[in-house]
C-alpha positions as CSV (number, residue, x, y, z in Angstrom):
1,X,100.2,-141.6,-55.8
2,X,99.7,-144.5,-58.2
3,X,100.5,-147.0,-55.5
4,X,97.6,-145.1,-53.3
5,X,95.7,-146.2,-56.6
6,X,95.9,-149.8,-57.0
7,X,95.8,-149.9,-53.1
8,X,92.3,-148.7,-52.8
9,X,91.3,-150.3,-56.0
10,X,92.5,-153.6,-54.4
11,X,90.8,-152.6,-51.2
12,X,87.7,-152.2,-52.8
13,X,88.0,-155.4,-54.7
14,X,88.4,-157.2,-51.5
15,X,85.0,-155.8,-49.8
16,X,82.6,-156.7,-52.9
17,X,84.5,-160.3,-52.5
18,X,83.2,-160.4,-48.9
19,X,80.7,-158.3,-49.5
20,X,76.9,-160.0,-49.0
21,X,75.0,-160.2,-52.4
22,X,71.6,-157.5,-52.3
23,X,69.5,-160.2,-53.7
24,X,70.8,-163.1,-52.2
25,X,68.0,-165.6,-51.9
26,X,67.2,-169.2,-51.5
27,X,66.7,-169.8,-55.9
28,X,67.7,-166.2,-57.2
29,X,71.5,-165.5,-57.9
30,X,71.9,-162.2,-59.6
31,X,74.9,-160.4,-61.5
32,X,77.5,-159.8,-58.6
33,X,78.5,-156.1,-58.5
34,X,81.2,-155.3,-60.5
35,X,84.5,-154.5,-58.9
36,X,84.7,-151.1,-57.5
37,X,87.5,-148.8,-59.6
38,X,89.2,-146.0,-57.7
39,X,88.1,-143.4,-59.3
40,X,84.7,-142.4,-61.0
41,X,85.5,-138.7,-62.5
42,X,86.2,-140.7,-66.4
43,X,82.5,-142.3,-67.1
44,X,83.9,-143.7,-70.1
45,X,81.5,-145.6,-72.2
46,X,78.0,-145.8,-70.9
47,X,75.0,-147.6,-71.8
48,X,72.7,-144.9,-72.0
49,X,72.7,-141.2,-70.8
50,X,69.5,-140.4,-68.9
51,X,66.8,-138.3,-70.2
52,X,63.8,-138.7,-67.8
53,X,65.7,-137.9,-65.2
54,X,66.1,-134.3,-66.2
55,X,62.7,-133.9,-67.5
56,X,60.5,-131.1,-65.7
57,X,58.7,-130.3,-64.0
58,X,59.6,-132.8,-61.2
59,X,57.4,-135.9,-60.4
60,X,54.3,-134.4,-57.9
61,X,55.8,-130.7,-57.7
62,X,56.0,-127.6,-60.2
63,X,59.5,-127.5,-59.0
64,X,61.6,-126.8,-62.6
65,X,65.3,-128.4,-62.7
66,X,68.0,-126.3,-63.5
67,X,68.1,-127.3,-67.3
68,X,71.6,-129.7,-68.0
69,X,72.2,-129.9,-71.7
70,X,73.5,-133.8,-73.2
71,X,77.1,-132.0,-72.9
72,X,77.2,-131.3,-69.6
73,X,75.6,-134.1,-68.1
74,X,78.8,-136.2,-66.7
75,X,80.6,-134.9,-64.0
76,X,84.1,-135.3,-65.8
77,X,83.3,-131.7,-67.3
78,X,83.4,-128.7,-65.6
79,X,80.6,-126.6,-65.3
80,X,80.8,-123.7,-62.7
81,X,77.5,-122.1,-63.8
82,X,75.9,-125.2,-62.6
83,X,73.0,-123.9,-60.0
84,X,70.6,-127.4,-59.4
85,X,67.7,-126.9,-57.3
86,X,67.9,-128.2,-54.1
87,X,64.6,-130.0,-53.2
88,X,63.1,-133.0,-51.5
89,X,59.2,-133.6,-51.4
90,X,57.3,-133.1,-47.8
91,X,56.3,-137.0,-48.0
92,X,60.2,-137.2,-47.4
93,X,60.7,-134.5,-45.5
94,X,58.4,-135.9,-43.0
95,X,60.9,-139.0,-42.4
96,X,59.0,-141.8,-42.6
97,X,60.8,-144.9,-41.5
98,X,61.7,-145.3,-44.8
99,X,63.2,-142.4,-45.4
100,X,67.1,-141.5,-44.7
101,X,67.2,-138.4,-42.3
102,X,68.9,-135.4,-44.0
103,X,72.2,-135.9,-43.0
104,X,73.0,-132.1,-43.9
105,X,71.4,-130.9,-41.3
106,X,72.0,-133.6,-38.5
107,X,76.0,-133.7,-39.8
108,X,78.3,-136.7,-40.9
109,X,79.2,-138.5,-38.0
110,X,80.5,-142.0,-37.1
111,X,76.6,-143.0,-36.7
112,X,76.0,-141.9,-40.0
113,X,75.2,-143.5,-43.2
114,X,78.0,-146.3,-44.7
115,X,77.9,-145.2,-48.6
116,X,79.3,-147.9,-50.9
117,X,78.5,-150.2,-48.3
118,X,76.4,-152.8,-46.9
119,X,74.8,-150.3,-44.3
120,X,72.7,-152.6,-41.7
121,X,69.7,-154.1,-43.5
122,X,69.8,-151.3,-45.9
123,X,72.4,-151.7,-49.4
124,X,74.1,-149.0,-50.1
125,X,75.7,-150.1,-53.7
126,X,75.8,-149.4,-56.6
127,X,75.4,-152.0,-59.9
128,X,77.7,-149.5,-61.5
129,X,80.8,-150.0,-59.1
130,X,81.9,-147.5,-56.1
131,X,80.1,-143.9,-56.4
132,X,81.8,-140.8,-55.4
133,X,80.8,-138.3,-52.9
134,X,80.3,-134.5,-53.1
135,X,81.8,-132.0,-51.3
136,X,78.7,-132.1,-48.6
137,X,80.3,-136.1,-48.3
138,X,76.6,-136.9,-50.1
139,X,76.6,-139.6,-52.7
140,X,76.9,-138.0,-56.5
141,X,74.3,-139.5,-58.8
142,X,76.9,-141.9,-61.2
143,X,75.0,-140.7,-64.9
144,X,75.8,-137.6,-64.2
145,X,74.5,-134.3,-63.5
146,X,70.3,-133.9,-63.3
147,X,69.4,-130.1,-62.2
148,X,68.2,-130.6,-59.1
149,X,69.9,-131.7,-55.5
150,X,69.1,-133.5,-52.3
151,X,66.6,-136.4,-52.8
152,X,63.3,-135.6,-53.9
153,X,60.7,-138.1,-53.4
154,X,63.2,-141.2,-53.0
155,X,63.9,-142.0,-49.5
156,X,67.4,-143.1,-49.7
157,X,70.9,-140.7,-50.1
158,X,72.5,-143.0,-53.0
159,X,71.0,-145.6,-54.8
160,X,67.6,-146.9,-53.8
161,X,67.0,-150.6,-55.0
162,X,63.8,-151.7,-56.9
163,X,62.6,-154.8,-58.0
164,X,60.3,-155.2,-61.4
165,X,58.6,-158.4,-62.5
166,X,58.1,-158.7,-65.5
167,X,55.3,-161.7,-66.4
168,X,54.9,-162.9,-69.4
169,X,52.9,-164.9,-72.0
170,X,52.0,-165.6,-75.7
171,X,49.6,-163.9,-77.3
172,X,47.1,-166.9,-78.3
173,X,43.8,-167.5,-80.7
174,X,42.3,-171.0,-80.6
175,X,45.4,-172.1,-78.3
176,X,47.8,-171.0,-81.1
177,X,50.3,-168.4,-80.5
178,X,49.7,-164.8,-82.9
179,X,52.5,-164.8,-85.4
180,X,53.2,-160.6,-86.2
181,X,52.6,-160.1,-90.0
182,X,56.0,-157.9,-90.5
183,X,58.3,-159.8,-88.1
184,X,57.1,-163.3,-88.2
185,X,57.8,-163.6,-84.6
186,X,55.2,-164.7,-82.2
187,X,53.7,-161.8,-80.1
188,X,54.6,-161.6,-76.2
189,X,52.3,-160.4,-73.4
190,X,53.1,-158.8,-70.3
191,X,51.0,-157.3,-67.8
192,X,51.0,-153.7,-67.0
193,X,49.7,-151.0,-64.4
194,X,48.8,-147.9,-65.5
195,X,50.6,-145.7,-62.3
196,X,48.2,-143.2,-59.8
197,X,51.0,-141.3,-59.6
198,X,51.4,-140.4,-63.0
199,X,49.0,-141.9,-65.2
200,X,51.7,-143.7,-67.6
201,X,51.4,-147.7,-67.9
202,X,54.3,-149.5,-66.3
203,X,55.4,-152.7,-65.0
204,X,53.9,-153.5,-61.6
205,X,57.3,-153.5,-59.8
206,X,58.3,-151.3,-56.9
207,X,60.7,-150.2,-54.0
208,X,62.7,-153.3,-51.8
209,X,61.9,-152.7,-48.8
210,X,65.5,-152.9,-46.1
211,X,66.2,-156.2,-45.4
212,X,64.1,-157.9,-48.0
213,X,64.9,-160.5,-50.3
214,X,64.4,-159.2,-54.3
215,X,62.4,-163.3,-54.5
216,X,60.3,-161.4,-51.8
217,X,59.9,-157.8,-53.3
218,X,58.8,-159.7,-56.8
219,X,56.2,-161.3,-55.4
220,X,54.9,-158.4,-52.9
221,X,54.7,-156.2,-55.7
222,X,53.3,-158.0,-58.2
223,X,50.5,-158.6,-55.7
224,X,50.0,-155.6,-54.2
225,X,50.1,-153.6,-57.3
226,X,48.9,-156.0,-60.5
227,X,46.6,-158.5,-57.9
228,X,45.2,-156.1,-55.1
229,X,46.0,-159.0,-53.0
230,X,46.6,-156.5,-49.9
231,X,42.3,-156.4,-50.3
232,X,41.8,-160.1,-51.1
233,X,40.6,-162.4,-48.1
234,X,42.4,-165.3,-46.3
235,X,41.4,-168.0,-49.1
236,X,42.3,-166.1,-51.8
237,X,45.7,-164.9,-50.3
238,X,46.3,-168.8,-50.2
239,X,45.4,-169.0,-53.4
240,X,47.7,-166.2,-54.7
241,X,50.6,-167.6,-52.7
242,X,50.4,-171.0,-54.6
243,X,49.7,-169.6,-57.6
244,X,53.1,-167.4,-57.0
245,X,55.0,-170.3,-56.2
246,X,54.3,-171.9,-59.6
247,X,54.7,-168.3,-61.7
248,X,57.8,-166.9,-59.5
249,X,59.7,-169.8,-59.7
250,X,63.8,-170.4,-60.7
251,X,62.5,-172.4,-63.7
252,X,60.4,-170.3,-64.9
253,X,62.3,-166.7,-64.0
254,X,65.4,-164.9,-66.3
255,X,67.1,-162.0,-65.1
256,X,67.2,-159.1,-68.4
257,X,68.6,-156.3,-66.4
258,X,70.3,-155.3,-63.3
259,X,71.3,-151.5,-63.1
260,X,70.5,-147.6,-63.2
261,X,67.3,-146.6,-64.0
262,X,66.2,-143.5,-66.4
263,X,63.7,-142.5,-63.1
264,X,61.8,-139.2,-63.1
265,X,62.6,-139.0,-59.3
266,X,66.5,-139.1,-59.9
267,X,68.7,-136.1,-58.6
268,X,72.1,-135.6,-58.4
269,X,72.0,-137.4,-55.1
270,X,69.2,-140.0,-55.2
271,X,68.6,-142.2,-57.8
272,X,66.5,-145.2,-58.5
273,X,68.4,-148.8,-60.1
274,X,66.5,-152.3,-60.2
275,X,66.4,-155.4,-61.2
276,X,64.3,-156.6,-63.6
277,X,63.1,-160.0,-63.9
278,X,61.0,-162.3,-66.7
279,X,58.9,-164.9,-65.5
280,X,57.2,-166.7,-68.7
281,X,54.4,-168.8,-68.5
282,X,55.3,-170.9,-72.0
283,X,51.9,-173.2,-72.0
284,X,49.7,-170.0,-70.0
285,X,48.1,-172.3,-68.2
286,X,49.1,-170.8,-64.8
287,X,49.5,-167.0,-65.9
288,X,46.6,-167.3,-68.6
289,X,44.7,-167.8,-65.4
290,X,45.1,-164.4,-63.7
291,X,42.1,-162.5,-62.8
292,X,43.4,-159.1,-63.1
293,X,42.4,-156.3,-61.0
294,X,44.5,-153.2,-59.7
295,X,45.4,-151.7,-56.3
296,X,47.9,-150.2,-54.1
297,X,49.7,-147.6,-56.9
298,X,47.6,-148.9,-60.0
299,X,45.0,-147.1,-61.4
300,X,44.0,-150.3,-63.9
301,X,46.3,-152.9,-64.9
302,X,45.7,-155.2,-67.9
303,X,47.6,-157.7,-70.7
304,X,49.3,-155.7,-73.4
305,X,51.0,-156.9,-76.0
306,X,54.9,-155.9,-76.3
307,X,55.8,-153.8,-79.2
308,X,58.2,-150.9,-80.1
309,X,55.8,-148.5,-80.1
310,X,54.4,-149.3,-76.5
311,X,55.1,-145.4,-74.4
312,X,55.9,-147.2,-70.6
313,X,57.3,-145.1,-67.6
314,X,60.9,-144.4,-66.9
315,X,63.4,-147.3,-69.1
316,X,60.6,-150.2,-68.9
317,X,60.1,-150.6,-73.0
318,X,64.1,-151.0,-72.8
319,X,63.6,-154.0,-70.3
320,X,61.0,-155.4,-72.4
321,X,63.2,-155.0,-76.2
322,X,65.6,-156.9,-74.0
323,X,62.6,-159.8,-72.9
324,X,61.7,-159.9,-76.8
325,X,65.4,-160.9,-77.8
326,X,65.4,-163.5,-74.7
327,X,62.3,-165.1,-76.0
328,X,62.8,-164.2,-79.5
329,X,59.5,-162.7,-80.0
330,X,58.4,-160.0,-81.7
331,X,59.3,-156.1,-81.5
């Protein structure tokens, strides 16, 4: 048995070694995966144990999640009373061509979907290492238990990859950067949509799309959601696309997290992980000049400053705190 062990553990090793990076691009190298261990059922220590993603009722639905107390949330403990709710939202349902099929239905077959794997154009890892897979051979939601089955309104079995950019600048009066009366730090800025979906402010980031580079996503997203540049004509599409090349840039860009996300869509077999990127504008001469308007999934979108106190969807004030300590601004 133990040699079965440190055979598939070595296996595993060998495929993220040759594996191809999700966000390989021509200036953005990201934290590899991390090596794949045999075995999943012992969490161990884990940065956080999702909250939002056992909140009811579900994103778009009255549909109530079977409640999962803090104790019974990893998988390592058994829980035979556990009854999730199986659901996934019409929009899915209807398989756009986004969407996974439901594979419960069509069955597993040597066609079907390569889990832990590069799967075609579309990734099928995980930031946290190899998941496991239920007894349906679905894949099992790595944080742990979340009250309600199948997928929800995410398109993909597994892990579905975002991308979040998240721009920054300094807070300024008469070109001088705002120093905060209790910290004595200067006070960041970052622009934020306030979601159609749900009505909570956010950062303008958003699902990458199969095949897509993360450099790409960043930029799509921030246009489409923060810019409306899906609206904007020919000349001011040129204009955007400059003014991208000199905001999302390797100079000016720092990766602050690259992993699981506390989502509100998550379920036991769908769940949402990103990677979240700062791109700072230290003079704001090129960020400064962004004339904000929203479309696509905004509602309005706006420079806020970045505080403690800011309420953002899912685990975006936890990308900013972690923004703050790269810039060592105030919090």
């Amino acid at each position: 048995m133990s040699v079965c062990i440190v055979c598939t553990a070595l296996l595993c090793w060998i495929w993220i070694r040759h594996s191809v990076c999700l966000t390989q691009s021509s200036w953005y190298k990201p934290a590899t995966y991390p090596v794949c261990h045999a075995s999943h059922h012992n969490m161990g220590n884990r940065p956080m144990i999702h909250v939002k993603a056992r909140s009811s009722p579900y994103p778009g639905s009255q549909v109530q999640r079977f409640t999962v107390p803090d104790s019974y949330v990893s998988w390592s403990l058994a829980w035979p009373e556990y009854e999730p709710v199986d659901y996934t939202a019409g929009s899915v349902q209807a398989s756009p061509e986004w969407a996974d099929p439901d594979f419960r239905k069509t069955g597993q077959s040597e066609h079907g979907p390569k889990f832990n794997a590069l799967d075609g154009k579309i990734d099928r890892r995980s930031y946290l290492g190899c998941y496991e897979l239920d007894e349906d051979k679905l894949p099992q939601n790595p944080m742990g238990r979340t009250g309600i089955t199948s997928r929800g309104l995410l398109g993909k079995w597994g892990p579905n990859h975002a991308a979040d950019p998240i721009v920054t600048r300094w807070k300024r009066e008469a070109g001088e950067k705002v120093i905060h009366e209790q910290s004595g730090k200067p006070i960041l800025q970052f622009v934020t949509i306030k979601r159609k979906d749900c009505g909570e402010w956010a950062i303008p980031g958003g699902m990458v799309d199969d095949g897509e580079l993360v450099s790409v996503t960043l930029k799509r997203e921030f246009g489409e959601e923060a810019l409306d540049s899906l609206a904007a004509s020919t000349s001011e599409k040129n204009r955007l696309r400059r003014l991208f090349q000199s905001i999302f840039s390797k100079e000016n860009s720092k990766e602050v997290y690259a992993g699981y996300v506390d989502d509100p869509r998550n379920t036991d077999n769908a769940w949402v992980e990103t990677v979240a990127i700062n791109f700072h504008d230290e003079t704001g001469d090129s960020v400064g000049q962004l004339d904000l308007h929203s479309g696509d999934d905004a509602g309005s979108v706006q420079w806020a400053d970045i505080d403690q106190n800011l309420q953002l969807y899912a685990t975006h004030s936890h990308f900013l705190k972690s923004v703050t300590e790269l810039r060592d601004a105030h919090w």
